[in-house]
MITORBA-345241 format. One record per residue (C-alpha): residue in one letter; x, y, z. Coordinates in steps of 0.2 Angstrom, whole numbers, plus 5000, padded with zeros to 4 digits. Example, Ala and Ser with C-alpha at 12.3 -4.5 7.8 and 13.67 -1.06 7.14 Angstrom:
MITORBA-345241
A506249785039S506849955036
This chain:
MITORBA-345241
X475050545004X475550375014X476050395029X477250235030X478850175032X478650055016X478050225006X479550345012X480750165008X479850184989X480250364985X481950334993X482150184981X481550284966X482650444970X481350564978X482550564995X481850725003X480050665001X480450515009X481150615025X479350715025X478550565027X479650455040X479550625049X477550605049X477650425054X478650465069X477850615077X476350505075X477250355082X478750395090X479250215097X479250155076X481150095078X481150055058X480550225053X481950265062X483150185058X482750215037X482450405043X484450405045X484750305029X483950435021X485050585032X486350515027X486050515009X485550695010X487250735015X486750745034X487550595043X487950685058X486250705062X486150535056X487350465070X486450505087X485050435077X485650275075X486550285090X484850295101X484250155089X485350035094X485550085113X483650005112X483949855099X485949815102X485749655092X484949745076X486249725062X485749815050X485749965064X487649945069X488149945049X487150095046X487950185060X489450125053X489150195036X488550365044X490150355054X491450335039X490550495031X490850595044X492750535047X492450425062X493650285054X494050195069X492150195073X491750145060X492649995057X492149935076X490349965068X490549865053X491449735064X489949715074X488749705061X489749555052X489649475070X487749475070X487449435052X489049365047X487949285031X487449455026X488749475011X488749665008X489249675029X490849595025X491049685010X491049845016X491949785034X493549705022X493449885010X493550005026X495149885032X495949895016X495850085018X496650085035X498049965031X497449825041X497649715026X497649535033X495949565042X495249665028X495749505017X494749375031X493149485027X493149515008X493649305008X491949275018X491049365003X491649244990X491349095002X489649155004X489549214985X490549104975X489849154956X489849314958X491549394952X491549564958X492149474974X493949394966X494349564961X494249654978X494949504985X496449514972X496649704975X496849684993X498249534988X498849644977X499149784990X500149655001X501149624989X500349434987X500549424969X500349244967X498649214975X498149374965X498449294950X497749154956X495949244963X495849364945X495949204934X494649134944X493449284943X493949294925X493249114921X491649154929X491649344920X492749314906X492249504898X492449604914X493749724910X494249784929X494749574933X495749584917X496649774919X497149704936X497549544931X499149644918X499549724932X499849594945X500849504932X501849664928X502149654946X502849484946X504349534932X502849434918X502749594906X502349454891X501049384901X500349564905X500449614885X499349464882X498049524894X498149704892X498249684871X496549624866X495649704881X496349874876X495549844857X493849814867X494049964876X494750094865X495550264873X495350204891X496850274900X497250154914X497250014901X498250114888X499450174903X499849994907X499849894890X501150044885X502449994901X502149804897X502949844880X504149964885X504749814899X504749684885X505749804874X507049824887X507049644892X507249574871X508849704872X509849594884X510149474869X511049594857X512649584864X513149714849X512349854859X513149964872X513049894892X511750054901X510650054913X508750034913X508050174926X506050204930X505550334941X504250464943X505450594932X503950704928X503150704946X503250834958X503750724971X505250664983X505550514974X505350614957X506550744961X508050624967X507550534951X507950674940X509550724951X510450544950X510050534931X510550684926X512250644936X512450474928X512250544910X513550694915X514550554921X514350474904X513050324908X512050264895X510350254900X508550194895X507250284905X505350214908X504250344917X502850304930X501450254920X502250234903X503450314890X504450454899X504550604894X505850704902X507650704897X509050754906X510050914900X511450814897X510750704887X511550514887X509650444885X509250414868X510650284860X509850084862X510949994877X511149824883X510249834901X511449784914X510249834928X508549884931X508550054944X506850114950X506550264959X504750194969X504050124984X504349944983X502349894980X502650004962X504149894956X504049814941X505449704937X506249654919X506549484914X508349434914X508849594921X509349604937X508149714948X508849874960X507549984969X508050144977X506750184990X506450225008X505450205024X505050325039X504750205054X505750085064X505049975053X504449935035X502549865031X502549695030X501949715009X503749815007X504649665013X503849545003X504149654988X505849694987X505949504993X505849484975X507149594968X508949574969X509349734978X508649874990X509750054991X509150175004X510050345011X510150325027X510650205041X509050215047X508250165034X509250025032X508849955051X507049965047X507149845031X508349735042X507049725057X505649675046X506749545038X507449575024X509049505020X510649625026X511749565012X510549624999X510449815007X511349945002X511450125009X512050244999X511450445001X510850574987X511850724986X511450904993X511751074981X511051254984X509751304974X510151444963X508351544965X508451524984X510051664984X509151794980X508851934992X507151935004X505951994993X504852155002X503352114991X502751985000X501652035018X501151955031X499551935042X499152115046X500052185029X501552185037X503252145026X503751965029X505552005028X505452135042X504952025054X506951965065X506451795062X505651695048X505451505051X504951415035X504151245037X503651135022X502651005021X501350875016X499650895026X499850735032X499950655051X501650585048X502350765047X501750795064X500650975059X499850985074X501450955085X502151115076X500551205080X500551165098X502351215100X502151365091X500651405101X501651375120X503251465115X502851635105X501951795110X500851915100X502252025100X503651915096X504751985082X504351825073X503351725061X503051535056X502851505034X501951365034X501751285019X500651155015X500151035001X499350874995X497950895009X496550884993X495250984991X494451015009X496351065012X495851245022X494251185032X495351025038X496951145041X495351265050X495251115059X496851075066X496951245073X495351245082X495951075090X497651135096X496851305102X495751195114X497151065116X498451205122X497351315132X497651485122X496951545104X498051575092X497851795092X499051735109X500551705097X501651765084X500851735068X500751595057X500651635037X499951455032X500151445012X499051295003X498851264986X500451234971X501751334970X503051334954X504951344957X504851504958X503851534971X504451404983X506151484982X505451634987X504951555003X506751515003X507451675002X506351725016X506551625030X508051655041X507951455049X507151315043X506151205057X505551015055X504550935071X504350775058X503950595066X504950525053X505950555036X506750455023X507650595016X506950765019X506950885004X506651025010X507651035025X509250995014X508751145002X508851235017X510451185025X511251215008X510651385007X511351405027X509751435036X509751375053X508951205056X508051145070X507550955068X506950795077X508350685082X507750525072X507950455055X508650535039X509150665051X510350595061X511350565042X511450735039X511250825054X512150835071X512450965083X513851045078X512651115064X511051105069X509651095085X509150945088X507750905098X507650695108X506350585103X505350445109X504650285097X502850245100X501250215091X500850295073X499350405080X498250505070X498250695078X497150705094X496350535091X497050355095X496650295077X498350235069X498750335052X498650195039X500350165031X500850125051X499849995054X501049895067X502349995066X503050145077X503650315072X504450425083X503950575095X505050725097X504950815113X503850965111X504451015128X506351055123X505651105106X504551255114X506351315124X507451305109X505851405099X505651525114X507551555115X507651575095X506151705096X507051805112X508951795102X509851695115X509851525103X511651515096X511851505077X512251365069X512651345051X512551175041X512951255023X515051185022X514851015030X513350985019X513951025004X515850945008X515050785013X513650775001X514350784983X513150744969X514450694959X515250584971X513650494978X513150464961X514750384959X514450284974X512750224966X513450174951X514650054959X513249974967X512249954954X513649884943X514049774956X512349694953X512649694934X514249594937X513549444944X512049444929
């Protein structure tokens, strides 16, 4: 066999990756100081899965050759794999700064950006690639994404046309291209995109998806000429996901139709297949309005109708690429005050904000009596246990996980008469080793392990309606350490029900909750951090969230778990000021409003 870097670089090329390691390990116990063996033996660790070996590897390298590019991107690249985000990037950052002709540098440095939200400097690298490339159209396309995902429709446009002249068959420049104009209110436009490249590639779902909603819009938008149909609304939302958005999507429509609306409704990605039991939905109308249900960047407006979006934001402030999308639409609703101050401090127009709240009910399946079936850690009954503290939650940093652990982790005992349901979702597949995770960090964080406390029943995976409402039943008080809310679901569920509520004093909460019937714990604004780490969690990028004080959380916790916390119940004062069927009136009167001025 060959004993050379150039050889092990040929089976690496051709596939045969652990022959190539064989021989860089050869080459370097033969000649240690061979700094490209090196640095193509952690290429090839990382390949095989093994970046973390990769990284002191290219470290070492590099302490030696500080000026080799190719080392820092490499180290960048073996950084990214092992969840080093920030590290990476500062990587990648380096390597552009020492090759900044080397295309794939910036390419790489403008795609690790745009994954952390940092979207105007993402944007400066990936437009270096098409300075440096300009035929190649693989680079118009991630510079349009990154437009796109600022909300920078125009210069999209713009940058897909482009790469379409000099690739005029690539379908990804032409799928986008539909969807930036769908963005822009241009569903005509889109339906001329989208049409023949959807012939050309037949079954495709994305492109399928999005042809099907251009026509549905145009469908909508020819109505507002037939002055002989019924005036309705036009309402798009996530109906059939299991989602915040979704479920206040359902709830309002299904009040509007009680109420005797007509309405027209456009799901997510297409045709929309859930009804409301009251039905109202099916009769052609006149579209006085448009309602969505989404996240401004989501919004896509129907010509000559006016535009309302019902969204909100957990911050102090909203993402630049929100305000620059709902710049575009005649109307922003939020439910809360606090959402409305952070669309107002990132500029968007006060005259053109509504707030207007959802409504809060009880959910029949939560009265039903504690279930005894269901045991805790040890096999012990969960419903035995004095008190049951139900938490539910995305795993995700802005929900604060980690600040629940740590507080759970100062406050209780072993033989506390107490235990913490934690239910988590969304956190993907590696879902149990990251939660693993978490709770080794907090135990070295805190200064105790977790066998030191009352026990924590952590519950992944999906649970029907059924089973979350079992949860419901079980817990005794409901308790929220959140950095920020728009709403909050789950802890209005529980308040209906009359659980006892212990929550952050910030955002939505301060709409629903005060101390009359609930805990509240002060908070502190600051910056968006990941958990035990001072990279910023990517929808955050430049703006502050808010910190509760784990202090006066671990005393009202510790006096919950010893008896001596005073109960409070939210259950009258909710349902009295939250009516479904008068906040959806409230709505209605603004969306009308709208439709008057059309």
């Amino acid at each position: 066999m060959e004993l050379t870097t150039q050889h092990a670089a040929e089976l690496y090329r051709t596939g045969q990756v652990e022959q190539a390691l064989a021989v860089l390990d050869a080459v370097l116990a033969a000649t240690p100081q061979d700094w490209m063996a090196r640095n193509t033996r952690g290429v090839v660790l990382c390949r095989l899965g093994r970046a973390s070996e990769a990284v002191p590897a290219f470290t070492r390298l590099l302490a030696v050759d500080p000026a080799f590019a190719e080392g820092w991107f490499n180290l960048a690249l073996a950084r990214r794999a092992v969840g080093e985000t920030s590290a990476a990037a500062g990587g990648l950052l380096r390597a552009v700064a020492l090759r900044p002709a080397e295309p794939v540098f910036s390419a790489e440095a403008g795609a690790l950006l745009h994954s952390q939200g940092v979207l105007t400097e993402a944007l400066r690298h990936l437009r270096r690639v098409i300075l440096l490339q300009p035929d190649q159209a693989p680079g118009y396309l991630n510079v349009a994404v990154s437009l796109m995902s600022d909300a920078r429709y125009d210069e999209a446009v713009a940058a897909l046309r482009r790469g379409r002249r000099l690739a005029p068959d690539h379908g990804d420049l032409a799928l986008r291209l539909g969807q930036a104009l769908l963005s822009q209110g241009r569903a005509a436009e889109a339906c001329t995109v989208l049409d023949p490249l959807a012939q050309r590639v037949p079954g495709h779902g994305e492109i399928s998806q999005n042809l099907e909603r251009a026509r549905l819009v145009c469908d909508v938008a020819a109505a507002v000429g037939h002055a002989a149909l019924p005036d309705g609304l036009a309402v798009r939302g996530p109906f059939s996901v299991l989602s915040g958005y979704g479920d206040l999507a359902q709830r309002f429509v299904s009040q509007m139709a009680q109420q005797g609306t007509r309405l027209r409704l456009l799901g997510l990605t297409g045709a929309e297949a859930w009804r409301p039991a009251e039905g109202g939905v099916e009769t052609p109308i006149r579209p006085s309005a448009a309602l969505s249900f989404l996240t401004p960047l989501l919004v896509e407006p129907v010509s000559g109708v006016p535009t309302v979006n019902y969204t909100m934001f957990e911050g102090t402030s909203i993402p630049a690429s929100w305000a620059r999308a709902n710049a575009a639409h005649d109307l922003v609703v939020v439910p809360t005050e606090s959402s409305r101050r952070a669309w107002i401090e990132a500029g968007h127009p006060a005259d053109r904000l509504r707030v207007c709240p959802p409504g809060i009910q009880p959910h029949p399946g939560d009265e039903a009596e504690a279930p005894r079936t269901v045991l805790g850690p040890g096999g012990r009954p969960v419903a035995d246990f004095r008190v049951r503290i139900l938490n539910i939650s995305d795993f995700i940093a802005r929900k604060n996980i980690d600040g629940l652990l740590r507080v759970w982790l100062r406050a209780t005992r072993a033989g506390d008469d107490a235990i913490l349901l934690l239910k988590l979702g969304k956190g993907g597949p590696t879902l149990n080793q990251d939660f693993s995770r978490l709770l080794d960090e907090t135990a070295r964080h805190v200064g105790r392990r977790f066998e030191e406390a009352a026990p924590i029943m952590a519950l992944m995976g999906r649970y029907d309606e059924a089973g979350i409402s079992t949860l419901y039943a079980l817990a005794t008080h409901y308790w929220s350490l959140s950095h920020g809310e728009g709403w909050d679901l789950p802890i209005t569920r529980a308040g209906a029900k009359g659980l006892g509520l212990i929550a952050p004093r910030n955002s939505a909460y301060t709409a629903y909750l005060d101390d009359s019937i609930a805990h509240l714990i002060p908070c502190t604004t600051g910056p968006a951090h990941m958990p035990y780490s001072r990279a910023i969690y990517p929808p955050f990028q430049g703006i502050d969230w808010w910190h509760p004080d784990e202090d006066v959380a671990a005393e009202l916790l510790t006096r919950l778990v010893r008896g001596q916390l005073d109960r409070r119940d939210p259950r009258a004062q909710l349902l009295d000021r939250f009516a479904w069927q008068k906040r959806t009136q409230d709505l209605l009167a603004v969306v009308e409003e709208v439709g008057r001025g059309r």
